[in-house]
C-alpha positions in Angstrom: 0.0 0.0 0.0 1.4 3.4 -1.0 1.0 6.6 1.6 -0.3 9.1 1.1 3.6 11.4 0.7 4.1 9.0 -2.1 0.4 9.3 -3.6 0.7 13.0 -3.6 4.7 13.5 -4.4 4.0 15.4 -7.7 1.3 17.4 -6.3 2.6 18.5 -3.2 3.9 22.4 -3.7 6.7 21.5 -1.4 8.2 19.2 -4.0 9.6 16.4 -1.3 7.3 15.0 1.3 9.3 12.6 2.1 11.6 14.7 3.2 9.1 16.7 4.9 8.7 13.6 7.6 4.7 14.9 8.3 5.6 17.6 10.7 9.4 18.8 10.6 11.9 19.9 8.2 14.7 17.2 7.5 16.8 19.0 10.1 14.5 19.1 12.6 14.7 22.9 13.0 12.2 23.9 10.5 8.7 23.7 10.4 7.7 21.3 7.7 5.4 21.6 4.8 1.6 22.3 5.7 0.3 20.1 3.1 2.3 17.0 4.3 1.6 17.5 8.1 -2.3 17.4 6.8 -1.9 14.5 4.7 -0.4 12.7 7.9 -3.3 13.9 9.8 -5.7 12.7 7.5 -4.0 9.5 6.8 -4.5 8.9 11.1 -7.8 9.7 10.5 -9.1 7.5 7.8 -6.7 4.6 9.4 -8.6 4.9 13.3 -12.2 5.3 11.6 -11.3 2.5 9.8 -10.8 0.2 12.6 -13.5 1.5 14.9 -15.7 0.7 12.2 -14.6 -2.6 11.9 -14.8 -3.0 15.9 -18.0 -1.6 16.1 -19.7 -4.1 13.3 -17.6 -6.9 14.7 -15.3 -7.2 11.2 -18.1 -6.7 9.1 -17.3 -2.8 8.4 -13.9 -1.5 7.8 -13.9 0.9 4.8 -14.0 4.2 5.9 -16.3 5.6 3.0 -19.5 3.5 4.8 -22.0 6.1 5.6 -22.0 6.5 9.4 -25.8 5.2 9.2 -24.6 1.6 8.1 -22.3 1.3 10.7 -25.1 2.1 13.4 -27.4 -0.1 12.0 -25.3 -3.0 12.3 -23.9 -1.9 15.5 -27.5 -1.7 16.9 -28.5 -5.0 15.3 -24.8 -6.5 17.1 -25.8 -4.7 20.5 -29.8 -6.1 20.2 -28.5 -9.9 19.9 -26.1 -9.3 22.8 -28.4 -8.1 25.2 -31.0 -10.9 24.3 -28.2 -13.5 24.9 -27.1 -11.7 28.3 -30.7 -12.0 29.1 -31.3 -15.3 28.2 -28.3 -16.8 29.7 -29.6 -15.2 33.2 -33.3 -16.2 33.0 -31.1 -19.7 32.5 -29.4 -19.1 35.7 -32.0 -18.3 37.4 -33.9 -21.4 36.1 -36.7 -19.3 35.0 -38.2 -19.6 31.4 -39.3 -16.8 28.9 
């Protein structure tokens, strides 16, 4: 999988995001390119939506493009079966039927 500096190396204005390292210059004293430092941002971004999507549908959701609504849904649907089965198993403890 490419990142996002090596997507975008033609495009960028600063001309090497690489060197740019996200946030600081390649000496460390200067401020690095803008553009970079947001694609790293956005790069966390899409990566941790990514994987509490996928958490929160149990695997079955892990592009970040989903509409949010999707994601709910199945999380609901996920959250409904759990509670019946947390239910169920103490109305079995308690020897008592539905």
């Amino acid at each position: 999988m490419k990142s996002w500096t090596t997507i975008y190396d033609d495009l960028l204005p600063c001309g090497h995001p690489a060197a740019c390292n996200g946030l600081a210059g390649q000496d460390g004293d200067q401020p690095g390119c803008g553009w970079c430092a947001d694609l790293a941002d956005l790069n966390m971004l899409i990566d941790h939506l990514s994987r509490t999507y996928d958490h929160f549908t149990e695997g079955r959701i892990s592009k970040p493009n989903t509409k949010p609504e999707e994601v709910f849904a199945i999380a609901d649907d996920l959250e409904s079966v759990r509670t019946k089965e947390l239910i169920r198993d103490a109305l079995d403890e308690r020897g008592e039927t539905r």
